[in-house]
C-alpha positions as CSV (number, residue, x, y, z in Angstrom):
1,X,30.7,223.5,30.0
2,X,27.6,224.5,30.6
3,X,26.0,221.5,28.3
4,X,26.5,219.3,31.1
5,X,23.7,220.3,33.8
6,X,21.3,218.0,32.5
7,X,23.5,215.5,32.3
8,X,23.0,215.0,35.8
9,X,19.8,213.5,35.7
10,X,21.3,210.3,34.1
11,X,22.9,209.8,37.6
12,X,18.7,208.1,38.5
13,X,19.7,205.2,36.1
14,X,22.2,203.7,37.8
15,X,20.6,205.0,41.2
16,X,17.8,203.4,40.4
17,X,19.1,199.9,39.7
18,X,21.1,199.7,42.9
19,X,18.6,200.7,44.7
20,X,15.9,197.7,43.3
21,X,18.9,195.4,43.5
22,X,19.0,196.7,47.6
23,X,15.1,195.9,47.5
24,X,15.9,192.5,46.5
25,X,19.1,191.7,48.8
26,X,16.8,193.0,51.8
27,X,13.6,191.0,50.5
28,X,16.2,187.9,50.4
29,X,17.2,188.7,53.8
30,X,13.8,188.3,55.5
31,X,13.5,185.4,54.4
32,X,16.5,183.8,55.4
33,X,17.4,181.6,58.8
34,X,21.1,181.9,58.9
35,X,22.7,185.0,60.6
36,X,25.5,184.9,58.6
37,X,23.7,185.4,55.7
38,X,21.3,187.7,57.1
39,X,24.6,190.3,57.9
40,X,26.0,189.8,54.8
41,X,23.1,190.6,53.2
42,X,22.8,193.8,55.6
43,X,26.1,194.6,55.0
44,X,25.8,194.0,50.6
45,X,22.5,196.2,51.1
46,X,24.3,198.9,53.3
47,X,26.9,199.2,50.1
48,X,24.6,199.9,47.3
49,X,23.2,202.4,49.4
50,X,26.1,204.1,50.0
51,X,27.1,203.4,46.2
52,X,23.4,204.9,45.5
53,X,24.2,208.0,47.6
54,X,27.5,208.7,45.9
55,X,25.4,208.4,42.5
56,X,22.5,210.7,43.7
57,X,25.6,213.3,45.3
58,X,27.6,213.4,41.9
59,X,24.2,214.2,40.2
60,X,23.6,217.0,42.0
61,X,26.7,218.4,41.9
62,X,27.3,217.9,38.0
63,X,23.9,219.7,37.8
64,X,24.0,222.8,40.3
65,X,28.1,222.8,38.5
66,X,28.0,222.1,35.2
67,X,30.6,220.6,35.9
68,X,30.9,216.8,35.3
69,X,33.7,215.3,37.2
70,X,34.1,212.1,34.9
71,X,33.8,214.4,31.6
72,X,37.2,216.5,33.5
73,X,39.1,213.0,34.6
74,X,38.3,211.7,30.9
75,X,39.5,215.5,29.4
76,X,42.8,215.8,31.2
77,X,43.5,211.8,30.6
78,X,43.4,212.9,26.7
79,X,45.8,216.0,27.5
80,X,48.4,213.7,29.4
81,X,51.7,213.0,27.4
82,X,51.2,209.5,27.9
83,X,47.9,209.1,25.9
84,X,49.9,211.3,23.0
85,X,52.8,208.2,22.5
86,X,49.8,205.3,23.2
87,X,48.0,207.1,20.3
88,X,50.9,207.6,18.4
89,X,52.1,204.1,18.8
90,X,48.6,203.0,17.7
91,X,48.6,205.2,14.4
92,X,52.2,203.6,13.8
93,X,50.7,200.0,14.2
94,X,47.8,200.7,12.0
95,X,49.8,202.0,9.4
96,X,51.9,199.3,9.2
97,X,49.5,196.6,9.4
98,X,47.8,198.6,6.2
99,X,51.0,198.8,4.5
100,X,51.6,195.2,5.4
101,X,47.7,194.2,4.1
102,X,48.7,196.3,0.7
103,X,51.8,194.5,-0.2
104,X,49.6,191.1,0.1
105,X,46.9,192.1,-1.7
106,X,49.5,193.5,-4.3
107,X,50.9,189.5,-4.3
């Protein structure tokens, strides 16, 4: 698990474009005569900050951790009994739609 600490600094990509899309909403804002608009726009901005913060906390914490909470949610999804039948009803459909493309190319 411990492969995962840097993984943590990925979290400034997405940080990083919510933040410049922020920049924007609040540049768009000054500029605008409407207060309806203008608190919408405060209220967009306010969100990808707090989206930005959540990013920036998750970072931190997958690299003081190791731990990466997505990588866990992802791992115990594949463990679940219901991703064993979807995978096994997949490996029945592909099988039959290659036994099904055999006996035409066999025709």
């Amino acid at each position: 698990m411990h492969s995962f600490r840097f993984m943590g600094l990925f979290a400034i990509i997405p940080i990083t474009m919510l933040l410049t899309v922020s920049f924007f909403v609040l540049f768009t804002i000054r500029k605008l005569n409407s207060k309806g608009l203008k608190v919408f726009g405060y209220v967009i901005a306010a969100l990808l900050w707090t989206c930005a913060v959540l990013f920036f906390s998750m970072g931190i914490y997958t690299m003081s951790t190791g731990r990466c909470p997505i990588m866990y949610k992802m791992h115990k999804m594949m463990k679940s009994p219901t991703h064993h039948k979807m995978m096994k009803d997949y490996k029945q459909h592909k099988m039959m739609k290659n036994y099904e493309h055999g006996e035409m190319m066999k025709q």
